[in-house]
N, C-alpha and C positions, 0 to 999 in steps of 0.2 A: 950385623945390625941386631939380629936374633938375641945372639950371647952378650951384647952390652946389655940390651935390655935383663935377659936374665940375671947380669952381674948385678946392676942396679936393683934389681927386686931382693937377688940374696943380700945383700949391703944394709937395706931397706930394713926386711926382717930384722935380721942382725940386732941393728943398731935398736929396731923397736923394740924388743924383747930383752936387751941388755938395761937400760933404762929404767930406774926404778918410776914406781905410779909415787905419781904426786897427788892423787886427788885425794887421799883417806891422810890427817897426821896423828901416827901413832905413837906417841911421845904421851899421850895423856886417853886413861880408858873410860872410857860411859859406864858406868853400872848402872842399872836400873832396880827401881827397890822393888818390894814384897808386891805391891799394889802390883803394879805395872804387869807383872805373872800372874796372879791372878786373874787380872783382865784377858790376857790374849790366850790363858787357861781356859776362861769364858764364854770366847768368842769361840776358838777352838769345837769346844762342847757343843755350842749351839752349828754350828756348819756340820757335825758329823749328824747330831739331831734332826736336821734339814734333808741328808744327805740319807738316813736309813730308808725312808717311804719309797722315797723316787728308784734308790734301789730295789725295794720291794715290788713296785709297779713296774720295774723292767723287768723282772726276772719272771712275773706273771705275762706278760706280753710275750715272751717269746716262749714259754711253756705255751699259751695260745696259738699263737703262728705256727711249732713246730705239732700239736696235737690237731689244727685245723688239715695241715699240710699231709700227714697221715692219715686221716679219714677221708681225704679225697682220693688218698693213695688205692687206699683199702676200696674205697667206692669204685673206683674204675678196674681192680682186677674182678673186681665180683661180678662188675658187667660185660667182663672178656669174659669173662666163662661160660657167662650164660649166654 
């Protein structure tokens, strides 16, 4: 019973990956003009512009966390000594 099934699944595969995709027909191409690039050049520019601060404010966040987390370090050998 095992191995029919597994016969069936290879069969399966097979045949689905032999089969060309019908969903795209490439018989005819889309070009898109000048404009169109510039635009999503545009957008592009603007998500990295978005994308620098927020960088900036994590890279300071965890500068913070990791210089908090050493001065508690440094605070508690000082107070085993003493």
């Amino acid at each position: 019973m095992n191995s029919v099934r597994t016969m069936a699944m290879s069969v399966a595969m097979v045949a689905g990956t032999s089969l060309p995709a019908l969903a795209v027909d490439t018989s005819r191409t889309y070009s898109s003009g000048l404009l169109i690039g510039v635009f999503l050049a545009f957008c592009a520019l603007l998500v990295v512009v978005q994308l620098m601060p927020s960088l900036m404010l994590l890279v300071g966040f965890i500068k913070g966390l990791a210089r908090r987390s050493e001065t508690k370090a440094e605070a508690a050998t000082v107070s085993q000594k003493s």
